[in-house]
C-alpha positions as CSV (number, residue, x, y, z in Angstrom):
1,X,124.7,100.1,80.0
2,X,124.4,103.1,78.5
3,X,125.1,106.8,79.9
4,X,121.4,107.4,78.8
5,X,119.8,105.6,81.3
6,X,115.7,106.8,81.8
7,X,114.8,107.6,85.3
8,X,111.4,106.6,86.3
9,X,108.7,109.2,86.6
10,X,110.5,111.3,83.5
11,X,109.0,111.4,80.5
12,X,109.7,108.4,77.7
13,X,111.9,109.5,74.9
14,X,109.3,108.6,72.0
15,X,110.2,107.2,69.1
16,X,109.2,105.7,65.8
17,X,109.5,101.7,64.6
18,X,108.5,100.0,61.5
19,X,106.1,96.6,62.5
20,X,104.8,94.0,61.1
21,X,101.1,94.2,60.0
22,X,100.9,97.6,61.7
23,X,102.9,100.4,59.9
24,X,104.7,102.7,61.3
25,X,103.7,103.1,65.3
26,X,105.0,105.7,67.4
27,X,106.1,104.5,70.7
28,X,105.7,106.7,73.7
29,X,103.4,109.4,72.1
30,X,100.8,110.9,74.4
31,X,98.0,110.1,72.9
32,X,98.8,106.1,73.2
33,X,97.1,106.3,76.3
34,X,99.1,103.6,78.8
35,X,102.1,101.7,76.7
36,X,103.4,98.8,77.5
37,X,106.8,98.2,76.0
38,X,108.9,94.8,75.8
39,X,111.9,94.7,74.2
40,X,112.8,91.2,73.3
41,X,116.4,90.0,72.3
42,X,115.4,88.2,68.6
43,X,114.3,85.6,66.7
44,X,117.5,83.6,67.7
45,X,116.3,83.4,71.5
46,X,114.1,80.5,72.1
47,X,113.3,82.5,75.4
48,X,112.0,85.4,73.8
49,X,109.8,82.7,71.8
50,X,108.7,81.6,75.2
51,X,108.1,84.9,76.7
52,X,106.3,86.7,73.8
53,X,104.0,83.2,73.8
54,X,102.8,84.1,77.2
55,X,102.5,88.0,76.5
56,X,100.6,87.1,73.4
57,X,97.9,85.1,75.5
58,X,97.7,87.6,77.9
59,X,97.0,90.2,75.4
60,X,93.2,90.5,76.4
61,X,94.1,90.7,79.9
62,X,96.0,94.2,79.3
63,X,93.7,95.6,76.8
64,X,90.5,95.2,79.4
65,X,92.9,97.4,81.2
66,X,93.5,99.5,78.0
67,X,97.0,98.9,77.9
68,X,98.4,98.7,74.2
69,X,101.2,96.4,74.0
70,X,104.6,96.6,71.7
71,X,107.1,93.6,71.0
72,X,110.2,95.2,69.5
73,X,113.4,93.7,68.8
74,X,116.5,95.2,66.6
75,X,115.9,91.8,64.3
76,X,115.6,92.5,60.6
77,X,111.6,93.4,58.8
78,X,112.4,89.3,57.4
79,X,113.4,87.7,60.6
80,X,110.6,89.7,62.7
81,X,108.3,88.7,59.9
82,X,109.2,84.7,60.5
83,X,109.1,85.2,64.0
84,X,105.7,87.0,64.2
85,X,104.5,84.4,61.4
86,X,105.9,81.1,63.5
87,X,104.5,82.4,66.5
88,X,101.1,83.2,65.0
89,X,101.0,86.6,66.9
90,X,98.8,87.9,64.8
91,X,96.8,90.4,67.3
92,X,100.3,91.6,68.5
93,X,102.0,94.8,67.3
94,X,106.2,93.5,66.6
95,X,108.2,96.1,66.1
96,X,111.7,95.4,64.4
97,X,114.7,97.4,63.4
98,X,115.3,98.9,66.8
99,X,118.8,100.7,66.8
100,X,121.8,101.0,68.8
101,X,120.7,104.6,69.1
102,X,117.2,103.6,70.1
103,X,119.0,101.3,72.3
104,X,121.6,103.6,73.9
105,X,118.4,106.4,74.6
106,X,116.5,103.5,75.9
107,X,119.5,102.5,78.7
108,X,119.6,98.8,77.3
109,X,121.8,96.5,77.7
110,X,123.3,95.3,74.5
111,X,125.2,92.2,73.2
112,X,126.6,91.5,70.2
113,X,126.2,87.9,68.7
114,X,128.5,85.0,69.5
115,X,128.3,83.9,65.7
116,X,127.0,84.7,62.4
117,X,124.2,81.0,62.8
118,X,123.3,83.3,66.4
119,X,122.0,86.9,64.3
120,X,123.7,88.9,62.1
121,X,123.7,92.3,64.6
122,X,124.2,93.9,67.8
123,X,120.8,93.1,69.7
124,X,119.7,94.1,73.1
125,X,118.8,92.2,76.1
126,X,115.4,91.9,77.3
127,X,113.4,94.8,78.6
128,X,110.2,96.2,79.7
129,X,108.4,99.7,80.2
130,X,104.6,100.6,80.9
131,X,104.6,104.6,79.9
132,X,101.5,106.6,81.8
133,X,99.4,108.3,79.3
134,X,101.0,111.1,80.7
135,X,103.9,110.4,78.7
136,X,105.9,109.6,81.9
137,X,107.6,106.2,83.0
138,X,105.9,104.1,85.4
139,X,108.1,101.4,85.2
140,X,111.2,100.2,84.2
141,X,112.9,96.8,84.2
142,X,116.2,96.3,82.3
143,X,117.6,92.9,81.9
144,X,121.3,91.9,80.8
145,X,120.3,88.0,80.3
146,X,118.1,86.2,78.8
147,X,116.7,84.6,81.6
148,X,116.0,87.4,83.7
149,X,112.6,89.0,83.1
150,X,109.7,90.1,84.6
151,X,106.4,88.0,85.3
152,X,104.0,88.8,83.3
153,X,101.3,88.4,85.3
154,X,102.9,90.1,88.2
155,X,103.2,93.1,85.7
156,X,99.6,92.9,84.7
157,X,98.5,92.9,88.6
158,X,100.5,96.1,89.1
159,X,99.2,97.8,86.5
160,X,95.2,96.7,87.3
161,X,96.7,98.0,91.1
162,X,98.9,101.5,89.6
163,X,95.5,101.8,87.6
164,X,92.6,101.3,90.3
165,X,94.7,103.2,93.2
166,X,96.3,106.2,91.0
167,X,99.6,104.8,92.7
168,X,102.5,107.2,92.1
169,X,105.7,106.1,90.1
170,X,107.8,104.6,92.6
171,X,112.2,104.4,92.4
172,X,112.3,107.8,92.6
173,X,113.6,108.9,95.6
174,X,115.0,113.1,96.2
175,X,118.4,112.2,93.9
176,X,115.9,112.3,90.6
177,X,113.6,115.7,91.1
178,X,111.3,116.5,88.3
């Protein structure tokens, strides 16, 4: 993991991607409103397919809750492009190109591939973020396997619940003052 690691209840370390069908977004900027952010490992990972499947059908559900959503991997603009155009995620903002510098200021966990038929680069391992549109960091949850991830609709419960209750960023303890 990196030395970077973000602290829930700071504020996100914005930063700009390239996507698919959406230009160039600006991740984390305050006038996003609520973020939610999902780093997936690639196009190689048949349970990233899976996952981003599910997040794409639940789209609606977080934008009744006005929660705009980002898919970002550190995949290539041509294999981000297949896997956006295979999955027909066409309502979805996939962000690609994500760097090991991105990575490193995001904590992530990151592997490098087993073979050249796997992906051609260091990619990281799943995770996810939901910014406040206070530019702070509600949650965090950082993965170092492919299997591990959150439920989505747990996530989208928690939000409707952080939302509806004004419930305060919680992990923080008094070792992380603001």
């Amino acid at each position: 993991m990196s030395k970077h690691s973000l602290i829930p209840g700071t504020e996100f370390p914005a930063f700009k991607l390239p996507t698919i069908d959406h230009g160039v977004v600006t991740i984390g900027a305050p006038e996003n409103g609520w973020e939610m952010l999902v780093i997936y490992r690639g196009k190689h990972c048949p349970l990233c397919r899976r996952y981003i499947d599910t997040l794409h059908e639940m789209l609606p559900h977080f934008r009744e809750r006005d929660v705009r959503v980002i898919a970002v991997s550190a995949d290539s603009e041509e294999k981000a492009v297949a896997f956006t155009r295979e999955g027909g995620y066409h309502q979805l903002v996939v962000g690609y190109d994500l760097s090991i510098e991105q990575m490193h200021r995001l904590g992530l966990f990151i592997s490098e591939p087993r073979s050249p038929e796997e992906t051609d680069r260091p990619f990281s391992e799943p995770a996810l973020f939901v910014i406040r549109p206070d530019h702070r960091i509600q949650v965090i949850e950082l993965s170092n396997a492919s299997f591990a991830r959150p439920d989505l609709g747990l996530v989208l419960n928690g939000l409707r619940f952080i939302q509806d209750n004004d419930y305060p960023i919680r992990g923080r303890f008094e070792a992380y003052p603001l």
